[in-house]
C-alpha positions as CSV (number, residue, x, y, z in Angstrom):
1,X,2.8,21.6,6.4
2,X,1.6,22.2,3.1
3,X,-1.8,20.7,1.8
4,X,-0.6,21.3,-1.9
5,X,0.7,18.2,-4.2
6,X,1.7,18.0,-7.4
7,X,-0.3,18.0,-9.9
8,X,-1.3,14.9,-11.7
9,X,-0.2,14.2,-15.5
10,X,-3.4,12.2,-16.1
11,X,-7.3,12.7,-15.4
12,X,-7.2,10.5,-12.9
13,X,-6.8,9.9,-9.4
14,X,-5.6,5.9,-10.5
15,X,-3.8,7.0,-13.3
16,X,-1.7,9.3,-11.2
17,X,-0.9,6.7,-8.9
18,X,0.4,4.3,-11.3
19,X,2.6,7.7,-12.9
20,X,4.2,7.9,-9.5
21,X,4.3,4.6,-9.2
22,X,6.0,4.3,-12.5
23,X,8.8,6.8,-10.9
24,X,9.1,4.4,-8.2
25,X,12.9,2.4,-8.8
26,X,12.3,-1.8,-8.2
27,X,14.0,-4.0,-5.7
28,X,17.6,-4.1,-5.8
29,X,18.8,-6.5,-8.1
30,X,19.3,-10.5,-6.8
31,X,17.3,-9.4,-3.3
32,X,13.6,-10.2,-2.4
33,X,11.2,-7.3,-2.5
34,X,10.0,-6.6,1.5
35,X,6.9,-5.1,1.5
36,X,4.3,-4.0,4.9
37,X,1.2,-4.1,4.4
38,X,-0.9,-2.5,6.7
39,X,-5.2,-2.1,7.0
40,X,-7.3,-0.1,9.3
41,X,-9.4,-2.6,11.0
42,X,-11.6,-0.6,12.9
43,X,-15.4,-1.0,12.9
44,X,-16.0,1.7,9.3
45,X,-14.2,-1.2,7.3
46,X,-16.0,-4.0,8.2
47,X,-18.1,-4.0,5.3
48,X,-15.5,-4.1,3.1
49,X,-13.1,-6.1,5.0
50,X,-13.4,-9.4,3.3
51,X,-13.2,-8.3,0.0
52,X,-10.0,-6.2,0.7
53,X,-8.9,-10.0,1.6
54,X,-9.8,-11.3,-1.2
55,X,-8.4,-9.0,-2.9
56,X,-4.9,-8.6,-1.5
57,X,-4.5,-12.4,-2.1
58,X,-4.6,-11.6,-5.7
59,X,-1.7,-9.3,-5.5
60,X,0.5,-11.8,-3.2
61,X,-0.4,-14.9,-5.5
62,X,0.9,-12.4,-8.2
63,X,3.8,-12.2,-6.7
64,X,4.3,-15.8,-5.9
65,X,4.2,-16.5,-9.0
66,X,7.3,-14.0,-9.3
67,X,9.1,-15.6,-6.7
68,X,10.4,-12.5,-4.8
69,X,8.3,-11.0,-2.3
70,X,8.0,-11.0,1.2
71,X,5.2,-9.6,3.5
72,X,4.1,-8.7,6.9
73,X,0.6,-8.0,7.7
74,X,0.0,-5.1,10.3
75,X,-3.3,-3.7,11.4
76,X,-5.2,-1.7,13.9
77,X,-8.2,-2.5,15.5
78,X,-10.0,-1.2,19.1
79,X,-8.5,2.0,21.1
80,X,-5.0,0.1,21.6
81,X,-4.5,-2.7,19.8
82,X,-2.0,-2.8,16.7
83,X,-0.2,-6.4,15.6
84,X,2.3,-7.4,13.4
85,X,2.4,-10.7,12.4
86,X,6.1,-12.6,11.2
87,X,7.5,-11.7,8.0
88,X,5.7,-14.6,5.3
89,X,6.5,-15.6,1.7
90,X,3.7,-17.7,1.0
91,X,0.5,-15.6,-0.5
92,X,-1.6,-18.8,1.1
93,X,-0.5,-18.0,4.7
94,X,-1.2,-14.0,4.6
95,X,-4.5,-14.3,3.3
96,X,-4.7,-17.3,5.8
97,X,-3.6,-14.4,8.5
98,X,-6.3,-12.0,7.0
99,X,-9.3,-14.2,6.9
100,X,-8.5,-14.4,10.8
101,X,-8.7,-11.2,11.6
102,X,-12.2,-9.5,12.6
103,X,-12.8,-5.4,12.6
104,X,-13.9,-3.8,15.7
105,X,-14.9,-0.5,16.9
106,X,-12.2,2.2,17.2
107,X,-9.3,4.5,16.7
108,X,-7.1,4.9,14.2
109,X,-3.4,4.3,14.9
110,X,-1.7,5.0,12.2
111,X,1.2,6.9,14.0
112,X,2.0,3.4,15.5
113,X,2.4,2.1,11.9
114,X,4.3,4.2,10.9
115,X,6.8,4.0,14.1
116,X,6.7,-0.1,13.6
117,X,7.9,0.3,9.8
118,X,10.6,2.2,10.7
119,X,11.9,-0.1,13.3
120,X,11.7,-3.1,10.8
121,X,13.3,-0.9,8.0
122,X,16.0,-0.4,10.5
123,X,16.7,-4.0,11.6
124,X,17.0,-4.5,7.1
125,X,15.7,-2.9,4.0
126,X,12.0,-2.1,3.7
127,X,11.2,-1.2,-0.2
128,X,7.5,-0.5,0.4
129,X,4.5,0.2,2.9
130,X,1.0,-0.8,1.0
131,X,-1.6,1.2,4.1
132,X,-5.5,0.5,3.0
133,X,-7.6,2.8,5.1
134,X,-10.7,5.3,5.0
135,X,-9.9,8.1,8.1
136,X,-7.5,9.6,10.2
137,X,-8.3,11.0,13.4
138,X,-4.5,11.6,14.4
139,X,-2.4,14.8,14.2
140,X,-1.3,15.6,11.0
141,X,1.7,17.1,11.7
142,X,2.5,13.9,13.7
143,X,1.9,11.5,11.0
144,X,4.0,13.9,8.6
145,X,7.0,13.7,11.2
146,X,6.9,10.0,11.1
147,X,6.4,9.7,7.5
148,X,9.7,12.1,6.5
149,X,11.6,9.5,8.7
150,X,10.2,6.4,6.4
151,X,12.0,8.5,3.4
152,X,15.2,8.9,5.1
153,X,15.3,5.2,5.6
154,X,14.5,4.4,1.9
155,X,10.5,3.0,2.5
156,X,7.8,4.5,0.2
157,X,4.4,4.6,1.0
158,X,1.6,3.6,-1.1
159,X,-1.8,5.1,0.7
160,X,-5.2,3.4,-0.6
161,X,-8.0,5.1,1.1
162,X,-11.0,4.1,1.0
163,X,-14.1,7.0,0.4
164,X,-13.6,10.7,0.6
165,X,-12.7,12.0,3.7
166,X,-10.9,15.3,3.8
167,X,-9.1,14.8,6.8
168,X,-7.9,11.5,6.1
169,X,-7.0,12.7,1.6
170,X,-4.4,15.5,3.9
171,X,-3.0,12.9,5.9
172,X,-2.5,10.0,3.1
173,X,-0.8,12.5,0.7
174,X,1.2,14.0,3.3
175,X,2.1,10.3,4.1
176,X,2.7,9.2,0.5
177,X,4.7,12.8,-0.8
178,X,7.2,12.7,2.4
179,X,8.1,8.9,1.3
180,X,8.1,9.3,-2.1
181,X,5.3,7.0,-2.7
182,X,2.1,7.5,-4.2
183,X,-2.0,8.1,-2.9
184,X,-4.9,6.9,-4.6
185,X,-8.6,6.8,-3.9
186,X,-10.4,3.7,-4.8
187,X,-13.8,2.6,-4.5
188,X,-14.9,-0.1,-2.7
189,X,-17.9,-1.1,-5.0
190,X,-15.4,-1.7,-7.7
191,X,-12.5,-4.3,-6.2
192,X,-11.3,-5.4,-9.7
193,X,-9.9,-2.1,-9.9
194,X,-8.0,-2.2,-6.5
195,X,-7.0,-5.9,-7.7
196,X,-5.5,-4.9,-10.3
197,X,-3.5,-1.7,-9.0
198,X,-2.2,-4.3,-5.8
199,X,-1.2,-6.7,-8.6
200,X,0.9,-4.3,-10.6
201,X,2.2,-3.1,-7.4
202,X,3.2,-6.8,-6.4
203,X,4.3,-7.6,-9.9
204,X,7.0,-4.4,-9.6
205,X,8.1,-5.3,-6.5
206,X,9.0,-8.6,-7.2
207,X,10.2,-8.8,-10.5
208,X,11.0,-5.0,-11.9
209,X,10.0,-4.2,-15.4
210,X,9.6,-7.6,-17.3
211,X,7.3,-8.5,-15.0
212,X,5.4,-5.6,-15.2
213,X,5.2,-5.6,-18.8
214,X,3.4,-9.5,-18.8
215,X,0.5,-7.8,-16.1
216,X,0.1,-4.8,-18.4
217,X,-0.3,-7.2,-21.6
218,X,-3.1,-9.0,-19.5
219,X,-4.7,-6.2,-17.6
220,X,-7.9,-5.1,-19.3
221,X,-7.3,-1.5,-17.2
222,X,-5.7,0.9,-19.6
223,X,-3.9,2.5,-16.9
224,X,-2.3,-0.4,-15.9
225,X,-1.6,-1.0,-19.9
226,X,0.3,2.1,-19.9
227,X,2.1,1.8,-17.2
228,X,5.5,0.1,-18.9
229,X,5.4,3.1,-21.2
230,X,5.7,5.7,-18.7
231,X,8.2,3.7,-16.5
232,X,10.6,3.8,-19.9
């Protein structure tokens, strides 16, 4: 499997996410958008784990206000524990889910997210998988196997890793190029930018264009300002 990805229009890492992302097609129209959104919970993310909360709600209140979004919350924690919880449209009751949830020593087990996304995508439409993680310490290959089945099936993936692990930057663009979605590295020292990348992710997914337009005019990010432009 090839290490090599296209390269990116823009100088940056977050302005080539938002490119793809701007390639991305929106929720069919009249339907809700369905989106998974999964975390690595293990022990390396506790430090940032409550901010990631807080920020997340910011992209689901985003898309309350939009009215079409639904989510499900999936996360790994431990050697061998990975939960899904049920499918909510209330912003209010994921965060509540969130808050809730503690990080604890461990593995990653991101092959089992991937398996469970497929499943749901099969039982009805999936438009998006939103992972937030900062390793991998799964087979490659494997993960790449999994994630070409998440394109056949229509679900794009949209990998946030956290810090600058080599293994893990293979793995997350493998992920995001065999879906069709997008990677980005973010940092966690600076969750306004993350905020505002989940909200123009929520705002697409839930109301297309217009409503991407109305977070661009009020994002001070200038990648998110351009963002409209490069979607026309």
């Amino acid at each position: 499997m090839s290490e090599r990805t296209p390269a990116p229009k823009s100088g940056s890492e977050v302005a080539a996410f938002l490119e793809e992302l701007a390639r991305t097609p929106a929720r069919a129209e009249g339907g809700r958008g369905r989106v998974v959104f999964a975390l690595d919970a293990t022990a390396s993310r506790e430090p940032t784990w409550d901010r990631a909360a807080r920020v997340t709600g910011e992209m689901f209140l985003e898309a309350a206000r939009l009215g079409g979004l639904e989510v499900q919350l999936v996360y790994y924690r431990g050697f061998d524990e990975c939960r899904a919880s049920r499918w909510v449209d209330d912003p209010a009751k994921l965060v509540s889910l969130m808050t809730k949830v503690t990080c604890r020593a461990g593995e990653t087990q991101i092959a089992r997210v991937l398996r469970h996304v497929a499943k749901e995508a099969r039982r009805e439409r999936v438009h998006a998988l939103v992972f937030v993680g900062d390793c991998c310490e799964e087979d490659v290959d494997r993960l790449g196997r999994l994630a070409g089945e998440l394109g056949v099936l229509g679900v794009r993936a949209f990998v946030f890793q956290e810090g600058n692990d080599p293994v893990a930057t293979r793995a997350f663009r493998d992920i995001a190029r065999l879906t069709g979605g997008a990677h980005c590295r973010f940092d966690s020292s600076a969750p306004r930018e993350l905020a505002e990348l989940l909200r123009a992710v929520a705002a697409y997914a839930a109301g297309g264009l217009p409503a991407l337009e109305e977070v661009a005019r009020r994002s001070a990010l200038p990648q998110v300002r351009l963002l409209p432009r490069q979607l026309r």
